[in-house]
C-alpha positions as CSV (number, residue, x, y, z in Angstrom):
1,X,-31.4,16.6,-27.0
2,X,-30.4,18.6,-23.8
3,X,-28.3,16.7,-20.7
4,X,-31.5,17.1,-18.6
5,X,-33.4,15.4,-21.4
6,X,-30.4,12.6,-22.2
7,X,-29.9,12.1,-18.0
8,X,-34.2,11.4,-18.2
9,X,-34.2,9.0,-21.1
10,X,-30.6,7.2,-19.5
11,X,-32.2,7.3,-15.4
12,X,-35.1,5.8,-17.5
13,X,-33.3,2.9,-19.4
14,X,-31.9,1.4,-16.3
15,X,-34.7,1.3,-14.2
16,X,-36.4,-0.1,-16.8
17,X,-33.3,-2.4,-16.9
18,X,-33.5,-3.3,-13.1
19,X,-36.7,-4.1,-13.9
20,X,-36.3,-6.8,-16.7
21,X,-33.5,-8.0,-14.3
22,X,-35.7,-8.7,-11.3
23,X,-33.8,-6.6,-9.6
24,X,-35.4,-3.7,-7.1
25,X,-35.2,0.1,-8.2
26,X,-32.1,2.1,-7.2
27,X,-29.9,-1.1,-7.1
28,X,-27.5,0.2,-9.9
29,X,-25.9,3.7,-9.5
30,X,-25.7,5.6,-12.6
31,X,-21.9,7.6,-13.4
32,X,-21.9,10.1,-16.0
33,X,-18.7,9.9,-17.6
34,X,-17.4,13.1,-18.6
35,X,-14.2,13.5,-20.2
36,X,-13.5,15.9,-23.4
37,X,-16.1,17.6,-22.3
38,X,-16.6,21.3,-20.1
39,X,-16.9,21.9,-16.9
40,X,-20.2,23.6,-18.3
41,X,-21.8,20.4,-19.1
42,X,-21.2,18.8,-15.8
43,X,-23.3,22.3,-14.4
44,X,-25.6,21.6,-16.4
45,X,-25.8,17.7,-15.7
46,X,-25.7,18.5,-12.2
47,X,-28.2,20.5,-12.4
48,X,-30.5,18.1,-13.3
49,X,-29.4,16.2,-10.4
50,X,-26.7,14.4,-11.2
51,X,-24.2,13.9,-8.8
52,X,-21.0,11.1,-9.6
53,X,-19.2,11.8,-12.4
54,X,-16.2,9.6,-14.1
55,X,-13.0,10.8,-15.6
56,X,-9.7,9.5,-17.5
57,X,-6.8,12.0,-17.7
58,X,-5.8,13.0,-14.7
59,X,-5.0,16.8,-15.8
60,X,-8.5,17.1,-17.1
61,X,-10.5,15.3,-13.5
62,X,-8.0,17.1,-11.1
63,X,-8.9,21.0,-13.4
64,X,-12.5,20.1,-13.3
65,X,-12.3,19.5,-9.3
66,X,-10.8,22.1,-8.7
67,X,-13.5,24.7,-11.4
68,X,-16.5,23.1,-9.9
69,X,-15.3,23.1,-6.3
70,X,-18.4,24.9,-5.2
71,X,-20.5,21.4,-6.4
72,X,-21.0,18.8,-4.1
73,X,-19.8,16.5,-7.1
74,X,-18.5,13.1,-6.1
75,X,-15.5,12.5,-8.8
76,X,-14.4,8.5,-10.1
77,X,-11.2,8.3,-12.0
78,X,-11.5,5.6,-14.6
79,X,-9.0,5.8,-16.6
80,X,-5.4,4.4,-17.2
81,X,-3.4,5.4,-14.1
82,X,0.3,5.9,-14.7
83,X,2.5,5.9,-11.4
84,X,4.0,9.1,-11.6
85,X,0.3,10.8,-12.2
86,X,-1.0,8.8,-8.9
87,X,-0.7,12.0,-6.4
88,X,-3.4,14.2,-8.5
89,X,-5.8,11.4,-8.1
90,X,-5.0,10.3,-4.7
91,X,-5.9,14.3,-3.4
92,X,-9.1,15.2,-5.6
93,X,-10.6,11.8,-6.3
94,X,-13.6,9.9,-4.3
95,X,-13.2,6.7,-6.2
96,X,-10.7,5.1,-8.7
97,X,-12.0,2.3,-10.7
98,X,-8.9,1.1,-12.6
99,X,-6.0,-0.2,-10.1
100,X,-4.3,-3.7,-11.9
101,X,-1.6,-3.1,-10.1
102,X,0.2,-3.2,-6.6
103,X,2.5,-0.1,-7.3
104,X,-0.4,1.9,-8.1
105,X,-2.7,1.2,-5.0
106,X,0.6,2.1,-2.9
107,X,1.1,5.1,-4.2
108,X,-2.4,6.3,-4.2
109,X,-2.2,4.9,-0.2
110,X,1.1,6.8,0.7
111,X,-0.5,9.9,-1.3
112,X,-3.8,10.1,0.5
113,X,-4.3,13.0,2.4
114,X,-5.0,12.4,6.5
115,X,-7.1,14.9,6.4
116,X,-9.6,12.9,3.6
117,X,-11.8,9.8,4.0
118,X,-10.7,6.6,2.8
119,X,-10.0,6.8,-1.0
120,X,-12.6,3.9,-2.4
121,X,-11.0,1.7,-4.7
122,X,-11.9,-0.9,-7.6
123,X,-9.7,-3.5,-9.2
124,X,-9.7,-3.9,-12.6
125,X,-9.9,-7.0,-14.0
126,X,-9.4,-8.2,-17.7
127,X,-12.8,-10.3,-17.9
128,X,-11.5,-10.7,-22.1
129,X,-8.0,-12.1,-22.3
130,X,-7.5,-9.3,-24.8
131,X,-3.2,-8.6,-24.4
132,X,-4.0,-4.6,-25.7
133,X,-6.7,-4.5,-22.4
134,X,-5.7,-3.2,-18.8
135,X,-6.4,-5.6,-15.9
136,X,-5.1,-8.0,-13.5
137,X,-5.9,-11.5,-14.7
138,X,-8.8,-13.7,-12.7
139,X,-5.8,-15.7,-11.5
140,X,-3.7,-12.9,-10.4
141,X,-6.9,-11.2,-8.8
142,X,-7.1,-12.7,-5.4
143,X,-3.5,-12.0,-4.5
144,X,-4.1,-8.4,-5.3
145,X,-7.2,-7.9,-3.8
146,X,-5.8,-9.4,-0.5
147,X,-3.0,-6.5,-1.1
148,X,-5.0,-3.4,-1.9
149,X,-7.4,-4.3,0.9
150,X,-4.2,-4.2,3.9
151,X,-3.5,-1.1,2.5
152,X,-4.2,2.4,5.1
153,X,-5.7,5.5,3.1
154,X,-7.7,3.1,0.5
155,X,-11.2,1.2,1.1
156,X,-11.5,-1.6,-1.5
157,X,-14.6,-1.2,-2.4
158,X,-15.1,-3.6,-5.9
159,X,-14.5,-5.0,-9.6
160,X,-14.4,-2.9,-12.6
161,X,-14.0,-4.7,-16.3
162,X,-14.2,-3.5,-19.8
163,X,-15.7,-6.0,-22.1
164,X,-13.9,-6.4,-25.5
165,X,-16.3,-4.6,-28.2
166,X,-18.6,-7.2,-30.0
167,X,-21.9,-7.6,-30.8
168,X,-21.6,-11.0,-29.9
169,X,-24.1,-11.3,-26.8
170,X,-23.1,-14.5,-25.0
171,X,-19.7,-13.8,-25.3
172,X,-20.2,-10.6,-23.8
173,X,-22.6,-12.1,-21.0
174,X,-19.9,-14.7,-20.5
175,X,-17.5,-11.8,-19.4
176,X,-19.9,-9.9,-17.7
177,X,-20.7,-13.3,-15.8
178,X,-17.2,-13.5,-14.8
179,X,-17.1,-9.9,-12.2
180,X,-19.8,-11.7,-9.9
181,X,-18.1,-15.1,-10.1
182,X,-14.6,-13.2,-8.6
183,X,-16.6,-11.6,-6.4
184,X,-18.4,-14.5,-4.8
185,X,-14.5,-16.3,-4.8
186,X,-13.3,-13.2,-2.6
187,X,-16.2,-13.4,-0.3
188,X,-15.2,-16.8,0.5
189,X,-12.2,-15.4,1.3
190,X,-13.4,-13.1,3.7
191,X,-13.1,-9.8,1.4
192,X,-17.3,-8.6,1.1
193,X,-17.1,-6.3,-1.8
194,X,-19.9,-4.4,-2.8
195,X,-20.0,-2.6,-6.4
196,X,-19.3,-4.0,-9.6
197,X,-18.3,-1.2,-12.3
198,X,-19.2,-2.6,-15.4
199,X,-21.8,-1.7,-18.6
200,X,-21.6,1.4,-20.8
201,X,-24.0,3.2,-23.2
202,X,-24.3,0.4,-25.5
203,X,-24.6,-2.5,-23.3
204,X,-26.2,-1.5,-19.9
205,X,-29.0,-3.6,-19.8
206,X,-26.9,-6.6,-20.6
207,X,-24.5,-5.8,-17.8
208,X,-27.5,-4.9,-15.1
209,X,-28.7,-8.2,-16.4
210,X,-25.7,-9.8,-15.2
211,X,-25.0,-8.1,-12.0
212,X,-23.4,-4.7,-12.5
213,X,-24.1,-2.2,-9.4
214,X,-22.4,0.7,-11.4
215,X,-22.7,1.5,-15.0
216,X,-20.2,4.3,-16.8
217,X,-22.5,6.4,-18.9
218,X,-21.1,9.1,-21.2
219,X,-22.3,9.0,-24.9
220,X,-25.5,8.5,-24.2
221,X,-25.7,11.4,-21.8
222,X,-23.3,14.0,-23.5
223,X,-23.0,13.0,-26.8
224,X,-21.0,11.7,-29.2
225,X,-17.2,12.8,-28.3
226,X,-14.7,14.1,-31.2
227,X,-12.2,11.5,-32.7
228,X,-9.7,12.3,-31.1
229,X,-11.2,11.7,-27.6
230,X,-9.8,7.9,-26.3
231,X,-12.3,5.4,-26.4
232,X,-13.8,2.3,-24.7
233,X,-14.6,3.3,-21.3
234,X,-18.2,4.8,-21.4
């Protein structure tokens, strides 16, 4: 199967996903998450009209940037974010989706260029309780959120979560259920968020099901990745 082909069948699944949802075409964004693989596949995805594409090492998003330059590619770092990598990220990223930290969203604040928009920023949130899973607990959220969003150079923007891996659908509903929940707390607060990043190749439908207005696809666009590639984020 070609990208174009895979991007068809995936565009395909989540309307078809909106649809079972109740929810009205074009509410969930699609990101095609890249990482291990070329520069030449994101041309080629591209090409078939692709536009947002996700990252995880910061080497690998800040050399593609800069090789596909001449693309009007909109670029979401997803991955771990270490502080002393937080400059790359802060100069050739649109979004980051994985901040569970206050140190972090400083950085990437004090790093921003002037001369760039707002850097839009997700909070990640650790929906299973799972101790080896990144994330700022529920409780812990609305403290940070208050924090990121006071911060110049960064627009907080929403709620990203990583399911644990089960095939055990309620369980995974239950934490899918739990990103709207937050969100609907912080509104009350006064902070109107407006994407959830959550759902992957295996689960989208479940997570459009349960709110998700962003779902990080790789696998099922690009294929499977080698086994040495880091998993559980598309």
């Amino acid at each position: 199967m070609t990208i174009e082909s895979a991007l068809r069948a995936t565009r395909q699944r989540l309307a078809q996903a909106e649809h079972a949802a109740g929810r009205p075409p074009d509410t969930v964004q699609l990101l095609a998450v890249s990482k291990t693989f070329p520069a030449s596949a994101i041309r080629e995805a591209a090409a078939a009209g692709q536009h947002c594409f996700g990252e995880n090492y910061v080497q690998e998003l800040h050399g593609k940037a800069a090789e596909l330059a001449d693309l009007a590619l909109e670029w979401h770092f997803i991955g771990p974010l270490q502080s002393n990598k937080t400059r790359l990220v802060a100069e050739c990223a649109h979004w980051v989706h994985s901040i569970d930290r206050l140190k972090i969203a400083e950085r990437l604040a004090a790093q921003r260029p002037a001369h760039l928009p707002a850097l839009n920023v997700c909070l990640q949130v650790n929906v299973s309780g799972e101790a080896s899973k990144s994330g700022v607990t529920p409780a812990e959220l609305p403290a940070l959120a208050q924090a990121v969003a006071a911060l110049p150079g960064l627009r907080l923007r929403g709620l990203m979560c990583i399911p644990e891996a089960t095939d055990d659908l309620p369980r995974l509903r239950e934490q899918f259920a739990c990103l709207p929940t937050l969100q609907a707390a912080l509104a009350a607060d006064g902070l109107m968020l407006d994407t959830l990043s959550m759902g992957m190749s295996a689960d989208l439908e479940l997570a459009v099901a349960c709110g998700s207005t962003l779902v990080r696809v790789g696998t099922a666009i690009f294929g499977g990745r080698s086994a040495s590639a880091t998993p559980a984020t598309a």
